[in-house]
PDB file of the backbone (N, CA, C, O) and the ligand in Angstrom, with CONECT records:
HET     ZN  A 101       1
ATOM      1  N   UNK A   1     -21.491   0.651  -5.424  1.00  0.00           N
ATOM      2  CA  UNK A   1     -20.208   0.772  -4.716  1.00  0.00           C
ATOM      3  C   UNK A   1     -19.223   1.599  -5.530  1.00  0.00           C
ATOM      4  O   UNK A   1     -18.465   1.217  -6.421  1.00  0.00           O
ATOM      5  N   UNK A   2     -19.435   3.052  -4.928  1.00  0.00           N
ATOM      6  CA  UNK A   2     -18.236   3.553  -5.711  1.00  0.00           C
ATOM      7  C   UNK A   2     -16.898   3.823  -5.599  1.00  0.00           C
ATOM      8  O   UNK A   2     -15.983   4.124  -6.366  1.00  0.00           O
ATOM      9  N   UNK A   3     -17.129   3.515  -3.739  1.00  0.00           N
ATOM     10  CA  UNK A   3     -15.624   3.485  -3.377  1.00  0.00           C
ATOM     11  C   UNK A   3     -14.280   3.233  -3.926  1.00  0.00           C
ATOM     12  O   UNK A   3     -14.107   2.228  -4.615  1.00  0.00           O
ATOM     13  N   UNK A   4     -13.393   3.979  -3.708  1.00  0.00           N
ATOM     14  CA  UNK A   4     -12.696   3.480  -4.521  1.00  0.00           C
ATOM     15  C   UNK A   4     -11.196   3.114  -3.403  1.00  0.00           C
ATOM     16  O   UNK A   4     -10.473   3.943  -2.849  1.00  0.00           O
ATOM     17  N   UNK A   5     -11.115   1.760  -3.364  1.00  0.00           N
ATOM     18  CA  UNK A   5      -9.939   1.461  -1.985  1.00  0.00           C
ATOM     19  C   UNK A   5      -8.575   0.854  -2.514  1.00  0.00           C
ATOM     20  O   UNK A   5      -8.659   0.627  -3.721  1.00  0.00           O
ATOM     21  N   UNK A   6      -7.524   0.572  -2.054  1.00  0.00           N
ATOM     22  CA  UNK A   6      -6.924   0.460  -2.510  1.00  0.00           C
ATOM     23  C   UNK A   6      -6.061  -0.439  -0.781  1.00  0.00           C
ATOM     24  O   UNK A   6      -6.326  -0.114   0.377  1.00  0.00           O
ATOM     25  N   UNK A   7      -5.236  -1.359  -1.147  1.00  0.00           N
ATOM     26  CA  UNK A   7      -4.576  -1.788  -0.166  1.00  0.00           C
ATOM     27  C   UNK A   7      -3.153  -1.861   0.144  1.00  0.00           C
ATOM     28  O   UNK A   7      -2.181  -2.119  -0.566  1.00  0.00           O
ATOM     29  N   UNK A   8      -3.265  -1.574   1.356  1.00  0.00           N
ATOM     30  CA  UNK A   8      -1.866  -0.863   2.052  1.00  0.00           C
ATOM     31  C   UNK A   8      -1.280  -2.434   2.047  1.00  0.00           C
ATOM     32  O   UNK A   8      -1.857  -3.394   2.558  1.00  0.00           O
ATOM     33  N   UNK A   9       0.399  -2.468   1.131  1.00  0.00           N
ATOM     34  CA  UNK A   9       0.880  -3.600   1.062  1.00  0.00           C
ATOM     35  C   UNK A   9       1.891  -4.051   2.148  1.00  0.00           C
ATOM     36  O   UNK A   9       2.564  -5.077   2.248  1.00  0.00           O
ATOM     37  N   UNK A  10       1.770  -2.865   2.989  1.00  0.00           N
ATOM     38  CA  UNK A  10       3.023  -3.346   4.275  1.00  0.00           C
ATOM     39  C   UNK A  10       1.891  -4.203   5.626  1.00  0.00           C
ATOM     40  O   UNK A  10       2.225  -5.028   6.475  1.00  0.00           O
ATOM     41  N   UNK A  11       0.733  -3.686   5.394  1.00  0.00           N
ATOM     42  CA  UNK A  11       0.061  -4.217   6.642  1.00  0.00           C
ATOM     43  C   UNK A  11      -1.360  -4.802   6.099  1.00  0.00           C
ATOM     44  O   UNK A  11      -2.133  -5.359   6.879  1.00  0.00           O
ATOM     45  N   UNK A  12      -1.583  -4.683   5.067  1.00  0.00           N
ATOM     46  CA  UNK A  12      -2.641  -5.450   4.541  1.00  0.00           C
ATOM     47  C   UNK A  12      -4.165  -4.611   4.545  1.00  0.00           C
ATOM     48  O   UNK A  12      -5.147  -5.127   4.010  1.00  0.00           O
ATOM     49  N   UNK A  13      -4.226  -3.404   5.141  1.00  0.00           N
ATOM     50  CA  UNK A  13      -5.388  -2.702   5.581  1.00  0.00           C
ATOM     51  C   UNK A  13      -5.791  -1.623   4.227  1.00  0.00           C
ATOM     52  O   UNK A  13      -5.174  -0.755   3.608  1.00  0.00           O
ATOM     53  N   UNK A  14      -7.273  -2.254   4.159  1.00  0.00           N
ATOM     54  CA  UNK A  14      -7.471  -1.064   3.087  1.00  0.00           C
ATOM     55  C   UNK A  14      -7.913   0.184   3.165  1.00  0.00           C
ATOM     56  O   UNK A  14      -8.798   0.598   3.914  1.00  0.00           O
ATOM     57  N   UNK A  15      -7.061   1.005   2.096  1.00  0.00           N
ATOM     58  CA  UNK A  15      -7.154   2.616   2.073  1.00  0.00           C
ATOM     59  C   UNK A  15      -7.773   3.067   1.286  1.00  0.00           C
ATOM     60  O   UNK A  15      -7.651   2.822   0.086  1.00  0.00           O
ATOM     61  N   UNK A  16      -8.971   4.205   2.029  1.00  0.00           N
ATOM     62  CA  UNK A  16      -9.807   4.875   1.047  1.00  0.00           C
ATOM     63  C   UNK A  16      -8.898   6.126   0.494  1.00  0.00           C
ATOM     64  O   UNK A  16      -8.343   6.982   1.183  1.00  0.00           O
ATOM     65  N   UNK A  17      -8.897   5.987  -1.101  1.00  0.00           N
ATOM     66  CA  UNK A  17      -8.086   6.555  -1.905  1.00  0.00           C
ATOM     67  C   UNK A  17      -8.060   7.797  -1.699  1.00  0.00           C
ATOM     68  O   UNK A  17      -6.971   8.370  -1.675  1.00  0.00           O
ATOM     69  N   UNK A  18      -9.249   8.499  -1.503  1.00  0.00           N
ATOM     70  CA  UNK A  18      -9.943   9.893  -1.023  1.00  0.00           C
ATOM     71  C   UNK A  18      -9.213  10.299   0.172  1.00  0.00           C
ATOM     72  O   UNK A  18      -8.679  11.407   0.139  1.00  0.00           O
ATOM     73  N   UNK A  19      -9.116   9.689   1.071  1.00  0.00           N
ATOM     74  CA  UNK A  19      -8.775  10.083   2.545  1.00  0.00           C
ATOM     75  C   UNK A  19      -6.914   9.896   2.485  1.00  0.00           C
ATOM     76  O   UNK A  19      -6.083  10.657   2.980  1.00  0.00           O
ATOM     77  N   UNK A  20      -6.664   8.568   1.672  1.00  0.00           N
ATOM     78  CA  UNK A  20      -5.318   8.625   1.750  1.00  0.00           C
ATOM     79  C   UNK A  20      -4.496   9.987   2.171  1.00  0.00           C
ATOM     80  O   UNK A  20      -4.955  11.106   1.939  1.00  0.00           O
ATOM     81  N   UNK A  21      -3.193   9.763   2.833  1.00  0.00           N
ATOM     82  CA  UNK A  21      -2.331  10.923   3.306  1.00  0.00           C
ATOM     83  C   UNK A  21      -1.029  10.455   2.855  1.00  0.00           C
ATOM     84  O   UNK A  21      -0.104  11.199   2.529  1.00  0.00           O
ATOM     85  N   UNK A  22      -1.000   8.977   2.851  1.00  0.00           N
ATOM     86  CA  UNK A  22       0.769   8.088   2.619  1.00  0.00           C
ATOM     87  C   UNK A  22       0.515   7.475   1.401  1.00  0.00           C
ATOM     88  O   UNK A  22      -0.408   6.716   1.105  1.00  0.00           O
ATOM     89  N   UNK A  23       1.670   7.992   0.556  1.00  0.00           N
ATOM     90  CA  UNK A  23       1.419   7.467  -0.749  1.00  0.00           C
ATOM     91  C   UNK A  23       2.462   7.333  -1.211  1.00  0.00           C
ATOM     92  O   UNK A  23       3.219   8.216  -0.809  1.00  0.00           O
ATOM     93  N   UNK A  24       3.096   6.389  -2.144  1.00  0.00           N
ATOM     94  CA  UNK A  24       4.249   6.470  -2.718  1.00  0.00           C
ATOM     95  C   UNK A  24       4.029   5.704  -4.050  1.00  0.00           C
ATOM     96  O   UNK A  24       3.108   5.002  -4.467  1.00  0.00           O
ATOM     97  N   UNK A  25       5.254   6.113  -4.575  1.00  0.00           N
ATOM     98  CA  UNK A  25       5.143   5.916  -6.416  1.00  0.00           C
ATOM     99  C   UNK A  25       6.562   4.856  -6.138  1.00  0.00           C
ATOM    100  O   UNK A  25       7.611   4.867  -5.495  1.00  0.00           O
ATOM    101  N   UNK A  26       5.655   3.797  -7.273  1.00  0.00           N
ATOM    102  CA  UNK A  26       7.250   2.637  -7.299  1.00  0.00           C
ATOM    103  C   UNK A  26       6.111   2.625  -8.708  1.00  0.00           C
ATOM    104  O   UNK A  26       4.886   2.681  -8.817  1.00  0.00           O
ATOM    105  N   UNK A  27       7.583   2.491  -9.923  1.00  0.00           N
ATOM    106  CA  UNK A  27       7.396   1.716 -11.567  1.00  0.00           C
ATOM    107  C   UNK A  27       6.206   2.078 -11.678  1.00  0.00           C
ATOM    108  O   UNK A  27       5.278   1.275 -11.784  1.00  0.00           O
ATOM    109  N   UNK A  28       6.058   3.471 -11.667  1.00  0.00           N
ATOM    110  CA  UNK A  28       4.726   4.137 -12.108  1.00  0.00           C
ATOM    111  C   UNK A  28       3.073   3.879 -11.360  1.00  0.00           C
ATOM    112  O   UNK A  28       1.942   4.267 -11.654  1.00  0.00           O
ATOM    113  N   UNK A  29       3.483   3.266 -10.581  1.00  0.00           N
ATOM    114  CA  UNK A  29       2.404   3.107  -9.669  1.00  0.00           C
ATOM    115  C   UNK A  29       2.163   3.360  -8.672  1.00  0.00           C
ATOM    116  O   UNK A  29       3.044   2.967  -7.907  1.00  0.00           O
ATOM    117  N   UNK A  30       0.677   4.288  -7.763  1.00  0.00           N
ATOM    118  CA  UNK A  30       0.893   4.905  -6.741  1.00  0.00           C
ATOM    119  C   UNK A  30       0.404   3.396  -5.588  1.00  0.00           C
ATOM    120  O   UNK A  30      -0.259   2.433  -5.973  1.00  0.00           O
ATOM    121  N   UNK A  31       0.869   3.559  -4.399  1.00  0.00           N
ATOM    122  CA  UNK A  31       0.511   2.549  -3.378  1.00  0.00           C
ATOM    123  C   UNK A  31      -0.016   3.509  -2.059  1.00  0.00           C
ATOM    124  O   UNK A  31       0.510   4.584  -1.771  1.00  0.00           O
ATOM    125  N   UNK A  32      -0.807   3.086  -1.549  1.00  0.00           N
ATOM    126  CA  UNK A  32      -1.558   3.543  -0.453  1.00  0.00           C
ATOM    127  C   UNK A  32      -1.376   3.156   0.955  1.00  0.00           C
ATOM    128  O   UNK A  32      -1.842   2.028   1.113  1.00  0.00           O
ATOM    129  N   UNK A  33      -0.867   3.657   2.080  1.00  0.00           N
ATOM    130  CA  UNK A  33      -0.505   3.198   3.339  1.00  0.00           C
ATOM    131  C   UNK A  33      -1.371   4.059   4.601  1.00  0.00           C
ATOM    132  O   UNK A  33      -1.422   5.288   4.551  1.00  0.00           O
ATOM    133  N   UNK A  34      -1.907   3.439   5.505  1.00  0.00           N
ATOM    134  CA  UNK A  34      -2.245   3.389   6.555  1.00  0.00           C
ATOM    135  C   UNK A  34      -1.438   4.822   7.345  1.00  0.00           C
ATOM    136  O   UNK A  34      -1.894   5.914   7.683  1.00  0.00           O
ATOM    137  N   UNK A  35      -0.028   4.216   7.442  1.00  0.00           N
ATOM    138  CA  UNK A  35       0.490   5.047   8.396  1.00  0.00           C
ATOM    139  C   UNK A  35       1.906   5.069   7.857  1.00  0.00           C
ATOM    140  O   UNK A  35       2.371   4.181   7.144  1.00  0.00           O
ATOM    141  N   UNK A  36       2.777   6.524   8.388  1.00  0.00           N
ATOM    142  CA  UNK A  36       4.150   7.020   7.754  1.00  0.00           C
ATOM    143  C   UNK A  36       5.061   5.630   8.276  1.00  0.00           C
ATOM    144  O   UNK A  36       6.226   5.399   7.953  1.00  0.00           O
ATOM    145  N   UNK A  37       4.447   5.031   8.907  1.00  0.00           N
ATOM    146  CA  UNK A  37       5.617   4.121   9.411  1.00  0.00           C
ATOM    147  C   UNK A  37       5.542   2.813   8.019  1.00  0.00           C
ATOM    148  O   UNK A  37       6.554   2.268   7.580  1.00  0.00           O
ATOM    149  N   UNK A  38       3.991   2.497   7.475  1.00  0.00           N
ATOM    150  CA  UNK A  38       4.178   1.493   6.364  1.00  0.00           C
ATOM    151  C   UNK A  38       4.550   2.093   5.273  1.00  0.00           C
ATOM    152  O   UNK A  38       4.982   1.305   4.431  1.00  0.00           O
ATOM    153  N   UNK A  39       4.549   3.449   4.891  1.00  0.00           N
ATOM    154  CA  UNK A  39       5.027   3.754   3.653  1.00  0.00           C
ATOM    155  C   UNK A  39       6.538   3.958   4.176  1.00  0.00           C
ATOM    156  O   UNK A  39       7.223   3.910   3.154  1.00  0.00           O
ATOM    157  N   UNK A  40       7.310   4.146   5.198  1.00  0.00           N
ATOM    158  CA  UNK A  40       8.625   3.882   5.218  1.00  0.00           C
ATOM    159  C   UNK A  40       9.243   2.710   4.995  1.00  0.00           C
ATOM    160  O   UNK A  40      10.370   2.737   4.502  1.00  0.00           O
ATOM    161  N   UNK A  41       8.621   1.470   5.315  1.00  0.00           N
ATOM    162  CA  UNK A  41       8.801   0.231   5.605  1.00  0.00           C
ATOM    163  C   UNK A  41       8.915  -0.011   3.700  1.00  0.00           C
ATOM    164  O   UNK A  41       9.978  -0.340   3.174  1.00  0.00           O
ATOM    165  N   UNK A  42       7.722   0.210   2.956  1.00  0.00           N
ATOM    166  CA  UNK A  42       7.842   0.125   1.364  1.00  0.00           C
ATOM    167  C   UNK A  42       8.611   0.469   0.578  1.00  0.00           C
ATOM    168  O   UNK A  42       9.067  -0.043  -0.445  1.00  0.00           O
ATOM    169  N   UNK A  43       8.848   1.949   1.403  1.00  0.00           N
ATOM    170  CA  UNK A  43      10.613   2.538   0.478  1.00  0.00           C
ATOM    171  C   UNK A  43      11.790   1.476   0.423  1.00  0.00           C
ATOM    172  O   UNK A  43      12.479   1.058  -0.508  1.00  0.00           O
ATOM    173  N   UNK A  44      11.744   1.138   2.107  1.00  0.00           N
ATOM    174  CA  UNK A  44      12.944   0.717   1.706  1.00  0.00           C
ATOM    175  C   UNK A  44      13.210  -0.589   0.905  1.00  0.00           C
ATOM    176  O   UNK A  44      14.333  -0.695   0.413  1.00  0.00           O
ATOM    177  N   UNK A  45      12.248  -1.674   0.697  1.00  0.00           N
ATOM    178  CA  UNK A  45      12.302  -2.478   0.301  1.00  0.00           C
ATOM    179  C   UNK A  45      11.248  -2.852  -0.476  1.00  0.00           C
ATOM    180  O   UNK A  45      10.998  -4.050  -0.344  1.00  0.00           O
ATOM    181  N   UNK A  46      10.352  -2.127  -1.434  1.00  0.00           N
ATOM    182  CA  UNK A  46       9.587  -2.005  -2.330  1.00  0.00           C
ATOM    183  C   UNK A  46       9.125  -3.385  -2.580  1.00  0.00           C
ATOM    184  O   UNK A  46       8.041  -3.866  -2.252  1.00  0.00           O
ATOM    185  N   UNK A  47      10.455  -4.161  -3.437  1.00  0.00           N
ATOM    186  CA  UNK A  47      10.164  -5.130  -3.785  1.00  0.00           C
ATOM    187  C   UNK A  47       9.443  -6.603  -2.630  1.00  0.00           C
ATOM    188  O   UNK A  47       8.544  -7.435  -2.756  1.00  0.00           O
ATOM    189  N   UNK A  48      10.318  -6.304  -1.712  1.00  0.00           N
ATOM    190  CA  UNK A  48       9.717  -7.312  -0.789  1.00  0.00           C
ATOM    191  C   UNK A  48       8.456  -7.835  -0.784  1.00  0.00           C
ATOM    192  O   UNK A  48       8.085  -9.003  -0.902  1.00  0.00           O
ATOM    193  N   UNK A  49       7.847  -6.824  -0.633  1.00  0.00           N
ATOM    194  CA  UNK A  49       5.890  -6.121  -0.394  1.00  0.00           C
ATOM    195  C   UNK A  49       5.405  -6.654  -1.787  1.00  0.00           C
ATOM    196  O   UNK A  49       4.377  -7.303  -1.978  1.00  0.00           O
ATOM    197  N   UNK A  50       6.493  -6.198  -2.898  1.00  0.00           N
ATOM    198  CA  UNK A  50       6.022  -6.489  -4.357  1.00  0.00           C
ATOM    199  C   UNK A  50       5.445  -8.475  -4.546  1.00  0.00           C
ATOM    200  O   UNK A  50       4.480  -9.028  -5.074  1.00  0.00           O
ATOM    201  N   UNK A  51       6.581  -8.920  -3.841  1.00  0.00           N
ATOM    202  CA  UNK A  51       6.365 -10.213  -3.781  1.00  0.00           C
ATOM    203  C   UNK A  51       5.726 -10.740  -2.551  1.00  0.00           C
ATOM    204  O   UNK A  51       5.285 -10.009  -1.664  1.00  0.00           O
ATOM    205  N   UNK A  52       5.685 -12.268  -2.525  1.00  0.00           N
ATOM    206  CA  UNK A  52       5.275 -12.793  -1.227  1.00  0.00           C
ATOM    207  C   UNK A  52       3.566 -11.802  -0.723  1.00  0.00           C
ATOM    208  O   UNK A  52       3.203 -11.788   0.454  1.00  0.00           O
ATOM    209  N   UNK A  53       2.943 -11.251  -1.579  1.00  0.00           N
ATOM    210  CA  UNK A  53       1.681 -10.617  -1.493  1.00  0.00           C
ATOM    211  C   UNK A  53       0.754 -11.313  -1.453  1.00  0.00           C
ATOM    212  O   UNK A  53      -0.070 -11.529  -0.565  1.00  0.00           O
ATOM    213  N   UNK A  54       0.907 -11.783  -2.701  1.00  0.00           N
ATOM    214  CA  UNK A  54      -0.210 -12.621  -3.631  1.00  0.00           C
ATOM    215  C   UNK A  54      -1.034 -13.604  -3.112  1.00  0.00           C
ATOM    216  O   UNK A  54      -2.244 -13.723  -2.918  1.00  0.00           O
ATOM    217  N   UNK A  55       0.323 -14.522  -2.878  1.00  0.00           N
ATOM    218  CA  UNK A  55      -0.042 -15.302  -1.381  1.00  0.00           C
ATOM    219  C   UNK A  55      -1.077 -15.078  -0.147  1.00  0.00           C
ATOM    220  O   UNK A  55      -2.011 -15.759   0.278  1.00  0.00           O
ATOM    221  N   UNK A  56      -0.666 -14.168   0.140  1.00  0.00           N
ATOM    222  CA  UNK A  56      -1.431 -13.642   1.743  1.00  0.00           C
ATOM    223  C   UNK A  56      -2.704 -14.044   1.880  1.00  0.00           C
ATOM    224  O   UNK A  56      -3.254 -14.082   0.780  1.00  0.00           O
ATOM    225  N   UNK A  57      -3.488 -14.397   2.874  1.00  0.00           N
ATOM    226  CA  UNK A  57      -4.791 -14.073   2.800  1.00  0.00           C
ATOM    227  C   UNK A  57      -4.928 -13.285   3.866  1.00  0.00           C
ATOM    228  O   UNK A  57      -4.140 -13.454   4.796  1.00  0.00           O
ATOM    229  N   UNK A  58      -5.923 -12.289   3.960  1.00  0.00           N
ATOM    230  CA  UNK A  58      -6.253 -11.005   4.913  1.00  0.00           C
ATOM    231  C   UNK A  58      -7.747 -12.067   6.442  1.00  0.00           C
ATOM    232  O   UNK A  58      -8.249 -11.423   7.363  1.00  0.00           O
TER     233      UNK A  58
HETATM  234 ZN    ZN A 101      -0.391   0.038   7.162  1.00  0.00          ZN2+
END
């Protein structure tokens, strides 16, 4: 498995890093989104997404 995925923190769906198109940088780290509408949703409130994650189950 060399995939390498990464998960979109506004909607929970994982992104192949390769294909990614929505990406954004928060505290040095890139995050991976689905669609322009979840990487808008992350700007504005980064932290939100940052927290209350962990939790989740998919
Ligand atoms: Zn998404």
């Amino acid at each position: 498995m060399a995939e390498q995925q990464e998960m979109d923190r506004v909607c929970g769906m994982w992104i192949d890093m390769k294909e990614a198109r929505f990406t954004s940088n928060y505290k040095g780290e890139t995050y991976y989104f689905c669609a322009q509408e979840c990487k808008d949703k992350f700007d504005q409130s980064p932290d939100l997404y940052m927290k209350g994650f962990e939790g989740r189950t998919i």
